[in-house]
C-alpha positions in Angstrom: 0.0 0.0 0.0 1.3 3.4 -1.1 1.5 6.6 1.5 -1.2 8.2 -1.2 -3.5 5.4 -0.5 -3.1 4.9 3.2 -3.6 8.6 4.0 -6.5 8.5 1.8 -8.1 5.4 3.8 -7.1 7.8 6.9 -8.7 11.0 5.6 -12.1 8.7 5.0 -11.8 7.4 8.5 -11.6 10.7 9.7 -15.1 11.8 7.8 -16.9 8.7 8.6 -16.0 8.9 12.1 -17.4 12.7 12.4 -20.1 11.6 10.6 -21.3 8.6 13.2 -20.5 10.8 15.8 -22.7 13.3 14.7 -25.5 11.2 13.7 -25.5 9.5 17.4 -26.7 12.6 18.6 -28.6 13.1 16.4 -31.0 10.6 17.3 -31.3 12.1 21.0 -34.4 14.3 21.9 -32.2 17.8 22.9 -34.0 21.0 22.1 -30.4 22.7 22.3 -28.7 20.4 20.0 -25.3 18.3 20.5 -22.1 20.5 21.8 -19.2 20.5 19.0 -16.9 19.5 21.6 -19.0 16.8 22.6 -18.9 15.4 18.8 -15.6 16.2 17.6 -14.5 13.8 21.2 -16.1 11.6 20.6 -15.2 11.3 16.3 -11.8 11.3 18.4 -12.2 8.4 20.4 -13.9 6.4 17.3 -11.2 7.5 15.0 -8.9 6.3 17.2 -11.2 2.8 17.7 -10.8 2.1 14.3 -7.7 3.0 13.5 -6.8 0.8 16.1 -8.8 -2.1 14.3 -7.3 -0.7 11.1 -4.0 -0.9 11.9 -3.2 -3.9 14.5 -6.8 -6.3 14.0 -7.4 -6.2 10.4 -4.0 -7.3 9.0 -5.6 -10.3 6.8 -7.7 -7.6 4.7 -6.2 -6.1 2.1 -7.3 -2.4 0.0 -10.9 -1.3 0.1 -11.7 -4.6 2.0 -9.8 -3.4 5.5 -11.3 0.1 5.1 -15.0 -1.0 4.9 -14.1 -3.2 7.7 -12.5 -0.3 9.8 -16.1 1.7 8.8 -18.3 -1.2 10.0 -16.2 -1.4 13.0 -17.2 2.7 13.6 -20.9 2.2 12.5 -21.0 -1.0 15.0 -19.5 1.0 18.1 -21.9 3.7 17.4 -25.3 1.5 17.4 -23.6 0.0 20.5 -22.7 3.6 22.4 -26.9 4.6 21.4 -27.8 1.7 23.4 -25.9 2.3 26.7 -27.3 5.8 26.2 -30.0 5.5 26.3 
């Protein structure tokens, strides 16, 4: 894997991370809306879970394969985090 690629895969990591994060709170009832400190942490600390999976768990996936898995991993510790929220 070339540096282009693998910064790209990190860059879309990055996005899809905000993106969970903000659409966990979205599904909250607050009239005043989520804090941007409170998403941006927590895109943080799923960036970081999947880049963690990324990096060290999904060694046996190769190219678009280990990034869809490194999403699914971020879309599966979201739908986890709503229901110990809630």
């Amino acid at each position: 894997m070339n540096f282009q690629s693998k910064k790209t895969s990190l860059v879309l990591l990055g996005a899809t991370a905000i993106l969970c994060s903000r659409t966990l709170f979205f599904f909250f009832n607050d009239p005043e809306g989520p804090n941007l400190v409170v998403v941006i942490g927590l895109a943080i600390a799923i960036y970081l879970l999947s880049l963690a999976a990324y990096t060290f768990l999904l060694s046996k996936f190769q190219g678009i394969k280990r990034l869809a898995v490194a999403v699914c991993v971020q879309i599966l510790a979201v739908i986890v985090m709503y229901f110990c929220m809630k």
